[in-house]
VOZAZA-506418 format. One record per residue (C-alpha): residue number from 1; residue in one letter; x, y, z. Coordinates in nm, 2 decimals. Layout:
<atoms>
<atom nr="NUM" rest="A" X="X" Y="Y" Z="Z"/>
...
</atoms>
This chain:
<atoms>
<atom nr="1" rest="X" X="-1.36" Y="-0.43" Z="-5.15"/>
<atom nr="2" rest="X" X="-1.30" Y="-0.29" Z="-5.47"/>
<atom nr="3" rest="X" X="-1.51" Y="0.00" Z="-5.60"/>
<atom nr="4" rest="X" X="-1.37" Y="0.06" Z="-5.94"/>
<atom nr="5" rest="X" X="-1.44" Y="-0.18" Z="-6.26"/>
<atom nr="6" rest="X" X="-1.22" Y="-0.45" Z="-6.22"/>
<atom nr="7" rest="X" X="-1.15" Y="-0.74" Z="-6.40"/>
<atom nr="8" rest="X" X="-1.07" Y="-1.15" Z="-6.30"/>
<atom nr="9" rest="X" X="-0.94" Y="-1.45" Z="-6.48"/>
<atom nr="10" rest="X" X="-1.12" Y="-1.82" Z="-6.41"/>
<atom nr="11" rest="X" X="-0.78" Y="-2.01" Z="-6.38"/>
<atom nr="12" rest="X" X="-0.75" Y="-2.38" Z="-6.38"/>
<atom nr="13" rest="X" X="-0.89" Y="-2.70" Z="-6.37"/>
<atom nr="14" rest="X" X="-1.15" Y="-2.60" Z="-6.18"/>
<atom nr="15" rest="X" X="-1.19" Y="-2.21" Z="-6.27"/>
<atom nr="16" rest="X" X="-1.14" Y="-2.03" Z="-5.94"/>
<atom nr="17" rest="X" X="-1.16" Y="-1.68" Z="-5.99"/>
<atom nr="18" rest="X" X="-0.81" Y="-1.51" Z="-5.98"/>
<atom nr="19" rest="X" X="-0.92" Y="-1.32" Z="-5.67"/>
<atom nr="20" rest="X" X="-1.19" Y="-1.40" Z="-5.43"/>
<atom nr="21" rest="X" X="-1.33" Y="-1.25" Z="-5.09"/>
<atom nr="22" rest="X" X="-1.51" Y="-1.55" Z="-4.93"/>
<atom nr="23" rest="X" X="-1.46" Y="-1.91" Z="-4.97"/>
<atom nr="24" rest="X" X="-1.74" Y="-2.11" Z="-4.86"/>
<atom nr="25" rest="X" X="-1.69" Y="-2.49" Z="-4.75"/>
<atom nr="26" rest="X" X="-2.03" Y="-2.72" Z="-4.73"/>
<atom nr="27" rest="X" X="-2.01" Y="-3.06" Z="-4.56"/>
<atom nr="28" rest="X" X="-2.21" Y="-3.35" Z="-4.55"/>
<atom nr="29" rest="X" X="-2.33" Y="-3.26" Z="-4.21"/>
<atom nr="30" rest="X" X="-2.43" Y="-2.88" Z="-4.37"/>
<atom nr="31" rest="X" X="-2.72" Y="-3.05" Z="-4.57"/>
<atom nr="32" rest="X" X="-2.88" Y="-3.25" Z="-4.25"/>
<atom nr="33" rest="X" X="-3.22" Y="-3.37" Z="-4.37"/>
<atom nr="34" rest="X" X="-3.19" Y="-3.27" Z="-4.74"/>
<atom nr="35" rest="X" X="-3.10" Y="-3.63" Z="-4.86"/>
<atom nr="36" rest="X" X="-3.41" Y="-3.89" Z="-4.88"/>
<atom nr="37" rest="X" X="-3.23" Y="-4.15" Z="-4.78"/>
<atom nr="38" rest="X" X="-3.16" Y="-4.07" Z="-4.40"/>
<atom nr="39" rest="X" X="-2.99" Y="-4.42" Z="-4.34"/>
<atom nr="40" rest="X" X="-2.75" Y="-4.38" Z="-4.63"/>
<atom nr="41" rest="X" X="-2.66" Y="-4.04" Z="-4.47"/>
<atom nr="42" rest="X" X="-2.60" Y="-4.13" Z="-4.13"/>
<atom nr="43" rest="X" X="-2.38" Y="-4.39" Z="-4.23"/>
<atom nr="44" rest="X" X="-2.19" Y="-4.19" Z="-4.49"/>
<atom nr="45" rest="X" X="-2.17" Y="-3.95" Z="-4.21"/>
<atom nr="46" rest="X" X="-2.02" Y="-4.19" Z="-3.94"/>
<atom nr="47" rest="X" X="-1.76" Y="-4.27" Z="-4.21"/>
<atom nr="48" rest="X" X="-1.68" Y="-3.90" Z="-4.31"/>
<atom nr="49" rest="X" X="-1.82" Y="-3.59" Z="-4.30"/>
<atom nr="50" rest="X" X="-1.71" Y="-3.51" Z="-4.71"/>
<atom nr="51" rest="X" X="-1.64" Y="-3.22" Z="-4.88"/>
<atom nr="52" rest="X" X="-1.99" Y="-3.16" Z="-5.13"/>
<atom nr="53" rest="X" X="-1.90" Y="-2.85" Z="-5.28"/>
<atom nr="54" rest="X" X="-1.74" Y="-2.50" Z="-5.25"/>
<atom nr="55" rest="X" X="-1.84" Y="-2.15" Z="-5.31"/>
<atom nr="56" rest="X" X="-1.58" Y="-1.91" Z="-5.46"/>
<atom nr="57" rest="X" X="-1.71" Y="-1.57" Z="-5.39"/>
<atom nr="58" rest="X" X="-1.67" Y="-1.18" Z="-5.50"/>
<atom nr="59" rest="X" X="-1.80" Y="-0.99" Z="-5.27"/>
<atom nr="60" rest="X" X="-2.03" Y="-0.64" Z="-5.32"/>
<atom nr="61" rest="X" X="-2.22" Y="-0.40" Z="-5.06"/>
<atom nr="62" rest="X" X="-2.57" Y="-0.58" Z="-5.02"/>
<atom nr="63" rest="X" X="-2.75" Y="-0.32" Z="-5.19"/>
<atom nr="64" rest="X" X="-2.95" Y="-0.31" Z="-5.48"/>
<atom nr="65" rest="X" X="-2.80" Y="-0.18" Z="-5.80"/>
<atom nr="66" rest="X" X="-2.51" Y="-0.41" Z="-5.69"/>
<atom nr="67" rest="X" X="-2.37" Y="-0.81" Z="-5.80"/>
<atom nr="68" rest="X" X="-2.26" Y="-1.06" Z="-5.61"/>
<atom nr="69" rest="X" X="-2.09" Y="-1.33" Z="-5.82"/>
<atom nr="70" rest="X" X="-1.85" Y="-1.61" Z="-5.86"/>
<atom nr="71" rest="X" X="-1.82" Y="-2.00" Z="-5.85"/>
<atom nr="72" rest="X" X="-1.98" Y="-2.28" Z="-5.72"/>
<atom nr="73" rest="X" X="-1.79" Y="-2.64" Z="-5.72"/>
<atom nr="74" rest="X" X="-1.97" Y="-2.94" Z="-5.66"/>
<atom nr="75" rest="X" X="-1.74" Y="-3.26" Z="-5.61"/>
<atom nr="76" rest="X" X="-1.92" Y="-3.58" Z="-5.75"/>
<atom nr="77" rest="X" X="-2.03" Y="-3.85" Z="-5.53"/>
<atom nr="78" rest="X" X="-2.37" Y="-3.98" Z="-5.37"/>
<atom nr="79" rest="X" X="-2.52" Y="-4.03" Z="-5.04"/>
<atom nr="80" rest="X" X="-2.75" Y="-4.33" Z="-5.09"/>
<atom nr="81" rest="X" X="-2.86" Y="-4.32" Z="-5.44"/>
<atom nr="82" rest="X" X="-2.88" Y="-3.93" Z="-5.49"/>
<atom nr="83" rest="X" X="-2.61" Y="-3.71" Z="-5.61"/>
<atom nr="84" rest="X" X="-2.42" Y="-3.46" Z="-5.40"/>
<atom nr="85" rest="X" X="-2.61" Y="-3.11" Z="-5.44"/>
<atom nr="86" rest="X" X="-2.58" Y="-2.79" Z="-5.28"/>
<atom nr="87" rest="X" X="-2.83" Y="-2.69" Z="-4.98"/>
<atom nr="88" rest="X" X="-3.04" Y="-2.46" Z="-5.21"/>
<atom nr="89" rest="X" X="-3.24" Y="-2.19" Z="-5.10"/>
<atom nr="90" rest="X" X="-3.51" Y="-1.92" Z="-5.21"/>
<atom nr="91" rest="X" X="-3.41" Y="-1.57" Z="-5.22"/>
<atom nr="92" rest="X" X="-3.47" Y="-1.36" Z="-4.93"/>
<atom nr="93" rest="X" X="-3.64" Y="-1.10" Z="-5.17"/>
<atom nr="94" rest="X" X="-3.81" Y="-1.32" Z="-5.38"/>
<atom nr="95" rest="X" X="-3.84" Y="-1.05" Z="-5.64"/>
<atom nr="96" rest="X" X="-3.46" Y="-1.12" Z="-5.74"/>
<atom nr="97" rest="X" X="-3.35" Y="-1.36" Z="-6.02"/>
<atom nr="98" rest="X" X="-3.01" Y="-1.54" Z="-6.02"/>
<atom nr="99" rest="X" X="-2.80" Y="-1.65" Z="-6.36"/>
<atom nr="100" rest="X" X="-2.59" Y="-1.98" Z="-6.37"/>
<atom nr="101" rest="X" X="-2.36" Y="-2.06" Z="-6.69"/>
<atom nr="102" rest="X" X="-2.19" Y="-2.39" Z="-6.66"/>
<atom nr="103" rest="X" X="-1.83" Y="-2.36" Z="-6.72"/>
<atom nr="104" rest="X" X="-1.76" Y="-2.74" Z="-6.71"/>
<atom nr="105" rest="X" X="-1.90" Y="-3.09" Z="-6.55"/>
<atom nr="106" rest="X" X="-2.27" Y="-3.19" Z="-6.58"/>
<atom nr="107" rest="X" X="-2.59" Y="-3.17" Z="-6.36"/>
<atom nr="108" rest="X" X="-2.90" Y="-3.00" Z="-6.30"/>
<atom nr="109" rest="X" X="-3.10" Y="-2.70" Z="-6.19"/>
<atom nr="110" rest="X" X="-3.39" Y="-2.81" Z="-5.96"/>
<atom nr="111" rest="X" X="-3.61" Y="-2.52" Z="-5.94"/>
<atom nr="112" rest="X" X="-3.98" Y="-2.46" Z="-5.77"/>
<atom nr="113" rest="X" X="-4.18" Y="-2.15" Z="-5.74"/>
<atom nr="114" rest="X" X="-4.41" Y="-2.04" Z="-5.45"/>
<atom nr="115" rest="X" X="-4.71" Y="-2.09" Z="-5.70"/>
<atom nr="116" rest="X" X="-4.61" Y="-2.45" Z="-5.73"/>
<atom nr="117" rest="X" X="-4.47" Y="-2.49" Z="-6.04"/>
<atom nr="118" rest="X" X="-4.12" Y="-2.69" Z="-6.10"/>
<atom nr="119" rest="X" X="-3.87" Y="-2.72" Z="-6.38"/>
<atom nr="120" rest="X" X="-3.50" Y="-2.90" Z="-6.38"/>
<atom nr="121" rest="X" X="-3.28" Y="-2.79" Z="-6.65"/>
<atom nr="122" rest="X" X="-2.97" Y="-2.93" Z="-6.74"/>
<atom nr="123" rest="X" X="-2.63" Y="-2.81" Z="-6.69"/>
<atom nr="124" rest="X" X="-2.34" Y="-2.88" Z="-6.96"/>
<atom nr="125" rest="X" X="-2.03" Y="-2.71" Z="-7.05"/>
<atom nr="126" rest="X" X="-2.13" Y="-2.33" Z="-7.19"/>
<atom nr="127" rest="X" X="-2.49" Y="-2.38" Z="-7.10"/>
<atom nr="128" rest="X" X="-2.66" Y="-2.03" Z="-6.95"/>
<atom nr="129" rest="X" X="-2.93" Y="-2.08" Z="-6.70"/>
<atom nr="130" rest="X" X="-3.20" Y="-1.82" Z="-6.54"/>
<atom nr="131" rest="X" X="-3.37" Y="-1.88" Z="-6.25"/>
<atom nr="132" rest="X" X="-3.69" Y="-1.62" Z="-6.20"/>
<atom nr="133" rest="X" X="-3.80" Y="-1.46" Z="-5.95"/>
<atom nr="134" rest="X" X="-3.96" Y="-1.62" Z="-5.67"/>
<atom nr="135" rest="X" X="-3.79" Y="-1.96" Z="-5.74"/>
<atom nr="136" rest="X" X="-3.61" Y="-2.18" Z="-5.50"/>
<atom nr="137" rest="X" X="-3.29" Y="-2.31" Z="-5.66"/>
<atom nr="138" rest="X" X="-3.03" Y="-2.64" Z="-5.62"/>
<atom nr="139" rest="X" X="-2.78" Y="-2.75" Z="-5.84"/>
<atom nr="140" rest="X" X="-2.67" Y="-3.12" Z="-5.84"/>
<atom nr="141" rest="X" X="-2.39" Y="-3.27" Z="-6.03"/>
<atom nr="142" rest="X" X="-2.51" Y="-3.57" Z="-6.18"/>
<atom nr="143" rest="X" X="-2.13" Y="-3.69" Z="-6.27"/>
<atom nr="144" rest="X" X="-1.97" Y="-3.94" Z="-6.08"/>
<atom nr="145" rest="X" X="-1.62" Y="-3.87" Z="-6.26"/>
<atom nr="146" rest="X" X="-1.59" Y="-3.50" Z="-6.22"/>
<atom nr="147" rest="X" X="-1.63" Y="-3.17" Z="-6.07"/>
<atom nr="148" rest="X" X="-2.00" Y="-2.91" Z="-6.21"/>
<atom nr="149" rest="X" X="-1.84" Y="-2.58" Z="-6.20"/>
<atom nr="150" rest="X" X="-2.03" Y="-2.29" Z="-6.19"/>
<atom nr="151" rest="X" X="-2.02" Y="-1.95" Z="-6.21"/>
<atom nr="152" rest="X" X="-2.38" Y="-1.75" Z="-6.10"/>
<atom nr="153" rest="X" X="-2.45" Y="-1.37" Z="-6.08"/>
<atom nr="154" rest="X" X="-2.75" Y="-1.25" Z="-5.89"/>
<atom nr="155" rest="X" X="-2.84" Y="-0.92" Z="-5.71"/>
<atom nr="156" rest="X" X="-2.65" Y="-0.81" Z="-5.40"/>
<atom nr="157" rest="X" X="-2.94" Y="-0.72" Z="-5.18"/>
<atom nr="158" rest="X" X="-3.13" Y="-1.07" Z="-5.25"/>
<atom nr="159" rest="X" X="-3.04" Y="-1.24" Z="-4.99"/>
<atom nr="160" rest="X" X="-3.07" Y="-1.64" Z="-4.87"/>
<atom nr="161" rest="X" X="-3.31" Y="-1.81" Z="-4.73"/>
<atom nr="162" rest="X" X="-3.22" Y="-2.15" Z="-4.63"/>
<atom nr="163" rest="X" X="-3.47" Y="-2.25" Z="-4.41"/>
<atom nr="164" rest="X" X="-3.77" Y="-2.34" Z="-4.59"/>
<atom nr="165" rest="X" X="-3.54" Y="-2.60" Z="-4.79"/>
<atom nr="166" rest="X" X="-3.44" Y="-2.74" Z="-4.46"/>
<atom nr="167" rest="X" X="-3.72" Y="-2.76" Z="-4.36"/>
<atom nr="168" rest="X" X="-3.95" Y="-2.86" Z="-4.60"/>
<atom nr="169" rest="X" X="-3.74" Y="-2.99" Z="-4.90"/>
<atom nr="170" rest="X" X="-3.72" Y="-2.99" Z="-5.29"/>
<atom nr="171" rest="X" X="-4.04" Y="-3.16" Z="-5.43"/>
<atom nr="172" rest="X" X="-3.79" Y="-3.35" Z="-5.70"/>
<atom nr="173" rest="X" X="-3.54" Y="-3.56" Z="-5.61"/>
<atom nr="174" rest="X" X="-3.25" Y="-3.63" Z="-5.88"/>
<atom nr="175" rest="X" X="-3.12" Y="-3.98" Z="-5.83"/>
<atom nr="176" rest="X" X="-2.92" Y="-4.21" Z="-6.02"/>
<atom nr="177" rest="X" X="-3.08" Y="-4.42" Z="-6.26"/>
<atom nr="178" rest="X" X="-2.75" Y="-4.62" Z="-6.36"/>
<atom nr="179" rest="X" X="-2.71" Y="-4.46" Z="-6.73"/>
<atom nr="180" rest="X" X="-2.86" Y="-4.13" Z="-6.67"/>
<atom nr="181" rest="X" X="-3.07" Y="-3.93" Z="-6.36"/>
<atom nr="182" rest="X" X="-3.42" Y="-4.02" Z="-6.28"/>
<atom nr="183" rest="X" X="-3.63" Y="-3.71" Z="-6.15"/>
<atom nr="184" rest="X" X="-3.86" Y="-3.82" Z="-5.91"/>
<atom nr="185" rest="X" X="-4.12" Y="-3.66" Z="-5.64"/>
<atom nr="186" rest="X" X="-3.94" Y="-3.65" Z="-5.28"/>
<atom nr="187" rest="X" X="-4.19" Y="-3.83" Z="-5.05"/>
<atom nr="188" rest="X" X="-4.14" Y="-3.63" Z="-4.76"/>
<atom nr="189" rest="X" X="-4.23" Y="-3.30" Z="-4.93"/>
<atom nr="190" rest="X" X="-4.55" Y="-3.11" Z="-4.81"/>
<atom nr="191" rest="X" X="-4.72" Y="-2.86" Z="-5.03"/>
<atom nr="192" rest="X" X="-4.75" Y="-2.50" Z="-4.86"/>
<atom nr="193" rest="X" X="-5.07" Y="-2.56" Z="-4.74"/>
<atom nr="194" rest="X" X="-5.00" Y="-2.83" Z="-4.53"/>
<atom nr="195" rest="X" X="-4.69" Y="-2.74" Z="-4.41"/>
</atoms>
């Protein structure tokens, strides 16, 4: 780990950074319960367990003062009728924020706080996007013809936490509404206070 300035190049088609410390691989199988349509999943899953995206990352010590960055790849495709998406995740301190600028593809941010708001912003080629504090967070490529490339910045002491997505869900779901997404409420959400 480098602890000097240092500078990288995006390079190619699908701007991986010229140097990177951990390269995270996310199946199919990773994002078990995630996708509404359970059926659909299975039997994508009996065909293949696909490739949904990769995470290119640089890493930093996990403290604060510190950023973790780099690039997020999701491939396009569909289980069922929603689009391939990362597992999302609220932040283990939820007092951190994270950054995403879209360096090529389409697709959306689907955001919710703790509070219960929720807000889904689009992602398109030199678009910047902030996700607050306290905000869960999962990015969905609503292309069927090409790769959402991201690159995101957020605190090094923040920390993931997984489990009340897997758990409990988005309350949106982005599907495919043949010319453009539909944003719709996931049935099998439950609020916090009936969870």
């Amino acid at each position: 780990m480098v602890n000097r300035p240092f500078t990288l190049q995006l390079l190619g088609p699908q701007a991986i950074p010229s140097r990177y410390d951990h390269h995270i691989t996310r199946h199919l199988s990773a994002l078990k319960n995630q996708f509404h349509d359970q059926d659909a999943y299975h039997d994508a899953l009996n065909v293949a367990d696909m490739l949904l995206y990769e995470v290119f990352e640089i890493r930093r010590p996990e403290l604060p003062g510190e950023l973790l960055f780099g690039v997020t790849v999701i491939h396009p495709g569909k289980v069922g009728d929603e689009f391939f998406m990362t597992k999302g995740h609220f932040h283990s301190v939820l007092e951190t924020a994270e950054l995403y600028y879209c360096l090529d593809g389409e697709g959306v941010l689907v955001m919710e706080s703790l509070e219960g708001d929720w807000a889904v912003e689009e992602f398109y080629s030199g678009s910047v996007t902030f996700v607050p504090p306290r905000w869960a967070h999962r990015s969905v490529n609503t292309s069927l013809d090409g790769d959402l490339i991201l690159f995101f910045a957020y605190p090094a002491h923040a920390g993931h936490d997984y489990k009340s997505i897997e758990e409990h869900g988005f309350r949106k779901l982005i599907l495919d509404g043949g010319d453009t997404y539909e944003i719709v409420d996931n049935p099998r959400w439950l609020p916090p206070e009936r969870r």
